[in-house]
One Martini backbone bead per residue (centre of mass of N, CA, C, O) as a GRO file, in nm:
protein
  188
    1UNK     BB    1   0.202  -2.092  -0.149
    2UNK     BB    2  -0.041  -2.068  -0.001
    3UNK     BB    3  -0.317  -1.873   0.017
    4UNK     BB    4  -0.519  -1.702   0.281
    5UNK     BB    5  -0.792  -1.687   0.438
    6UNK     BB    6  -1.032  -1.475   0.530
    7UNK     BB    7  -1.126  -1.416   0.911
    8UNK     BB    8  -1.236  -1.108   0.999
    9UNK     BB    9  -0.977  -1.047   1.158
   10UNK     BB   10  -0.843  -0.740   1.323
   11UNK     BB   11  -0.566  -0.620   1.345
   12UNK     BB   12  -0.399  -0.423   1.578
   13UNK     BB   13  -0.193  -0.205   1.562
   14UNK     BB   14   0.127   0.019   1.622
   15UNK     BB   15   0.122   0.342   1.599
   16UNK     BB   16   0.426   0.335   1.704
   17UNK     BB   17   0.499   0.188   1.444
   18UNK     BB   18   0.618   0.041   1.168
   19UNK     BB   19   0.640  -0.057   0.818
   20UNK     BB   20   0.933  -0.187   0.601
   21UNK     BB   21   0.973  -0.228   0.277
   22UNK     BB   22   1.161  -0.422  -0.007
   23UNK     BB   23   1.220  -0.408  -0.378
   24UNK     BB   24   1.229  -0.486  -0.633
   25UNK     BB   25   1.145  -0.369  -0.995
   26UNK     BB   26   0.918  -0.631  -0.949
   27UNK     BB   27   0.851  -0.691  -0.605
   28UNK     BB   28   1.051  -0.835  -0.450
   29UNK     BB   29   1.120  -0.934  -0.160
   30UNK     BB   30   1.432  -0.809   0.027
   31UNK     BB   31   1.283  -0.639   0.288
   32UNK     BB   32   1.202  -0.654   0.640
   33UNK     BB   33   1.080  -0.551   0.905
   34UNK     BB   34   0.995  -0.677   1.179
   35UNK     BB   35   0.686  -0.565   1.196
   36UNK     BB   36   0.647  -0.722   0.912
   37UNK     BB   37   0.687  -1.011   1.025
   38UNK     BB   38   0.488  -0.987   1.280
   39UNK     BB   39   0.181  -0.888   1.121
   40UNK     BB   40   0.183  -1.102   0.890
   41UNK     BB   41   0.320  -1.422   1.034
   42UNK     BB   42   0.591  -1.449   0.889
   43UNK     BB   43   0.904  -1.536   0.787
   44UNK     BB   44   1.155  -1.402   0.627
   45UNK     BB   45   1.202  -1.670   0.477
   46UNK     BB   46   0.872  -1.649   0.320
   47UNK     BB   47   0.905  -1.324   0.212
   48UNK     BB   48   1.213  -1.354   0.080
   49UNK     BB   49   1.161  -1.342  -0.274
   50UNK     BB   50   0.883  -1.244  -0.272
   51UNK     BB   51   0.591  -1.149  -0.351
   52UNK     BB   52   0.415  -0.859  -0.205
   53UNK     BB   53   0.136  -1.025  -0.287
   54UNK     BB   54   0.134  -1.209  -0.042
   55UNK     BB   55  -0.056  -0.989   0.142
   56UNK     BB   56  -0.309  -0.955  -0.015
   57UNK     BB   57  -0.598  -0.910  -0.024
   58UNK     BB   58  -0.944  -0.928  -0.198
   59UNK     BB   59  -1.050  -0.672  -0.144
   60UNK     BB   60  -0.833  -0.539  -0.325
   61UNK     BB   61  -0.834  -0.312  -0.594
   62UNK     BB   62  -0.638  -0.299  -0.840
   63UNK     BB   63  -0.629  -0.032  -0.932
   64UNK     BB   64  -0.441   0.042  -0.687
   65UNK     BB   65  -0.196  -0.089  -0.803
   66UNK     BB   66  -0.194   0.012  -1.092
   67UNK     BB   67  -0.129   0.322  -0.992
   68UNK     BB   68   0.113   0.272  -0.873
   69UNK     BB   69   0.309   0.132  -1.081
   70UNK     BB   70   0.265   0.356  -1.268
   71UNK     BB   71   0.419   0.550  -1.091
   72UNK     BB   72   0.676   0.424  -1.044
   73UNK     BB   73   0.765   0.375  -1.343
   74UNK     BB   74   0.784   0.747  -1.294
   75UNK     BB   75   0.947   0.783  -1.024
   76UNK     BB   76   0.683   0.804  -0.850
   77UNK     BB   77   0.537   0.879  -0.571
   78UNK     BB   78   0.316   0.742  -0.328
   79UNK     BB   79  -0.021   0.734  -0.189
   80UNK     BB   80  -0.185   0.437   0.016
   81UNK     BB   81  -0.463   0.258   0.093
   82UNK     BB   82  -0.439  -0.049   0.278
   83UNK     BB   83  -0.520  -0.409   0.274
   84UNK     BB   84  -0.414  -0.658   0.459
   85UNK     BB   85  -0.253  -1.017   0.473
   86UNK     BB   86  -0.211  -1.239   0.725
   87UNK     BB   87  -0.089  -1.571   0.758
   88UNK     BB   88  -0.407  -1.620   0.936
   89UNK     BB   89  -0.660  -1.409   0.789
   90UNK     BB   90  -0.588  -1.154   0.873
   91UNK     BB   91  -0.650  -0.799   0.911
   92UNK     BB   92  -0.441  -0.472   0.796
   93UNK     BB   93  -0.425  -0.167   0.802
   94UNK     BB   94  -0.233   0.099   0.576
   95UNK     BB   95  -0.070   0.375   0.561
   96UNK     BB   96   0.129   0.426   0.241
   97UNK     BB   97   0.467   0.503   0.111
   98UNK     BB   98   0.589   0.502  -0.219
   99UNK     BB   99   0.922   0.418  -0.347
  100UNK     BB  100   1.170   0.529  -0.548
  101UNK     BB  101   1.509   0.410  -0.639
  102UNK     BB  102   1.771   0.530  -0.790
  103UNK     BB  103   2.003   0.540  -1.015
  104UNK     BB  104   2.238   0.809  -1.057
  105UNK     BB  105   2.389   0.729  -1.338
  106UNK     BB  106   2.078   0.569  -1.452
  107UNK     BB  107   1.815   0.592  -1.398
  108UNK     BB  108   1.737   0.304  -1.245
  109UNK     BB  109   1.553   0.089  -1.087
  110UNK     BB  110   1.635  -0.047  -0.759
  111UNK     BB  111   1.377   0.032  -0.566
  112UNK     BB  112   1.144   0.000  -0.329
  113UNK     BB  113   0.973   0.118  -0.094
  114UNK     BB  114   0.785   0.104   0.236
  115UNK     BB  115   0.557   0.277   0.422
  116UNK     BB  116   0.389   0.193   0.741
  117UNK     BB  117   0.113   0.292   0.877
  118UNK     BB  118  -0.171   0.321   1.076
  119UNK     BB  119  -0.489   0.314   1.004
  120UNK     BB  120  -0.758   0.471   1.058
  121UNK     BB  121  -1.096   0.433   1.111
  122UNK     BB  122  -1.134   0.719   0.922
  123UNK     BB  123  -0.982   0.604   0.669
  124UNK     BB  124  -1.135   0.364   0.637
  125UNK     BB  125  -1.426   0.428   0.587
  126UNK     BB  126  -1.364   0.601   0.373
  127UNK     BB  127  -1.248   0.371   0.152
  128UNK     BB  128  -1.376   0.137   0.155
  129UNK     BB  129  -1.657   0.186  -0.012
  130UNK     BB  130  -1.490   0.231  -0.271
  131UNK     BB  131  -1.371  -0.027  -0.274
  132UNK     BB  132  -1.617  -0.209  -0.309
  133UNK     BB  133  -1.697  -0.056  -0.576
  134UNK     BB  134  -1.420  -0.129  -0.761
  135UNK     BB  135  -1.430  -0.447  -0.735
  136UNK     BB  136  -1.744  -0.498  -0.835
  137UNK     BB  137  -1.649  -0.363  -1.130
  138UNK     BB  138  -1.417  -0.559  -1.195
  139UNK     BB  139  -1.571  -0.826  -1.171
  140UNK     BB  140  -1.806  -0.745  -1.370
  141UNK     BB  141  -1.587  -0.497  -1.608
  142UNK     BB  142  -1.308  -0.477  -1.505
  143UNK     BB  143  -1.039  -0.241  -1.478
  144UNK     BB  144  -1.104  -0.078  -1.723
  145UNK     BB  145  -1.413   0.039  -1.521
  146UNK     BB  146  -1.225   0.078  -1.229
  147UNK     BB  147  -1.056   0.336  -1.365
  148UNK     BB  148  -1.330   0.497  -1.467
  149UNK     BB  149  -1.458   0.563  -1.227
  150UNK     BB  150  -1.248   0.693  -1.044
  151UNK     BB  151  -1.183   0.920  -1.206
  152UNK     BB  152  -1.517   1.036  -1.203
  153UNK     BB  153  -1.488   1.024  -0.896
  154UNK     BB  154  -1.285   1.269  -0.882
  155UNK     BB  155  -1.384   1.483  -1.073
  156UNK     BB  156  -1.654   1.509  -0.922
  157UNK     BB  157  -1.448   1.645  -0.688
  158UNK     BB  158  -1.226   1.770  -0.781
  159UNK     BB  159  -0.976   1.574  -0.790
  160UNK     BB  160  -0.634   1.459  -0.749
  161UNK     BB  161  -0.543   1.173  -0.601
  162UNK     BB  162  -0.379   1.337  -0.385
  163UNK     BB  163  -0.567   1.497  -0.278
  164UNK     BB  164  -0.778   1.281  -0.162
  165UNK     BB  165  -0.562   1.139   0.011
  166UNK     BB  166  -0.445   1.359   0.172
  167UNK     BB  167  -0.762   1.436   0.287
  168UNK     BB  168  -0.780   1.110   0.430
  169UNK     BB  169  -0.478   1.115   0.575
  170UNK     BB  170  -0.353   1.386   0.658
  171UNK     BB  171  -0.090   1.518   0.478
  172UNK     BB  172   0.061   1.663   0.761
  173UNK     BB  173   0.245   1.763   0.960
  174UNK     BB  174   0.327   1.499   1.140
  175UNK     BB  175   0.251   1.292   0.903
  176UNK     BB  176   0.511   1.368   0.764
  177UNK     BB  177   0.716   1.340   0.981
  178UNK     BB  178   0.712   1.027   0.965
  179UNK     BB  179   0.778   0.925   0.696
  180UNK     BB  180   1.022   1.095   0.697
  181UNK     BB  181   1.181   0.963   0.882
  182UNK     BB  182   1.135   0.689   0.808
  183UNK     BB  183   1.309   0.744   0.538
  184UNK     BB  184   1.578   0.813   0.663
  185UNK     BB  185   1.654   0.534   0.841
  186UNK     BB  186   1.673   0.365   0.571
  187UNK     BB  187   1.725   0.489   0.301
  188UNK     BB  188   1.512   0.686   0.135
   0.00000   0.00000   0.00000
């Protein structure tokens, strides 16, 4: 299945809907609810079995999946600002929360879950300008200069990667209890 070109038309989420992806823990995906179908331009089974960066946009720079990635292998949830790319070209922003699943018994992993709500303008806004400086940093200089540069920019700010996220996500009040309520509900 080749990759759709991006045609600079940006769909409009329902803030109040959620897209819910499951993946094994190589990132193939096993499961995605209604709107995460809808939403992508896929049907069920174009997605169900793909690598997750089917919908990946060619404007997010790899260093945030390399940290979610290192997170997840380490067990740790991340959030992050993702601008995704839908079977039709149209692009749509969303704040995810991933999350490892492990078994109980063996402590290895059975699966990621993602949750994504539509991310604000003011959250785009903020995101979008590091994205494109460290996309172009990878391009002239590969991923291990804009994962140095991402550093020295949290650095320069005295935040870590959560400090810096949470602060332009808002992951406080209301929108914590979304996450987590959407984590019940699908037995994340």
């Amino acid at each position: 299945m080749n990759s759709p070109t991006p045609n600079g038309n940006q769909l409009k989420l329902d803030p109040k809907k959620y897209i819910v992806s499951k993946t094994d823990p190589k990132g193939v995906i096993e499961y995605g609810n209604d709107y995460f179908v809808e939403i992508s331009g896929y049907q069920s089974h174009e997605l169900i079995g793909r690598p997750h960066n089917i919908i990946r946009h060619p404007d997010m720079p790899a260093v945030v999946f390399k940290m979610m990635w290192d997170r997840l292998k380490q067990h740790r949830n991340i959030f992050a600002v993702v601008k995704n790319l839908a079977k039709d070209g149209s692009h749509y922003w969303v704040v995810t929360e991933f999350e490892t699943k492990l078994d109980p018994l063996t402590n290895e992993i059975l699966h990621h879950s993602a949750y994504r709500k539509a991310a604000s303008q003011d959250v785009i806004d903020a995101v979008a300008p590091l994205y494109k400086k460290l996309l172009t940093i990878e391009r002239e200089s590969g991923l291990e200069a804009s994962e140095k540069y991402f550093a020295g920019y949290l650095d320069e700010q005295h935040k870590s990667y959560d400090e810096f996220i949470d602060e332009i996500i808002g992951n406080k009040g209301v929108f914590k209890f979304f996450f987590q309520a959407m984590k019940k509900m699908f037995g994340g």
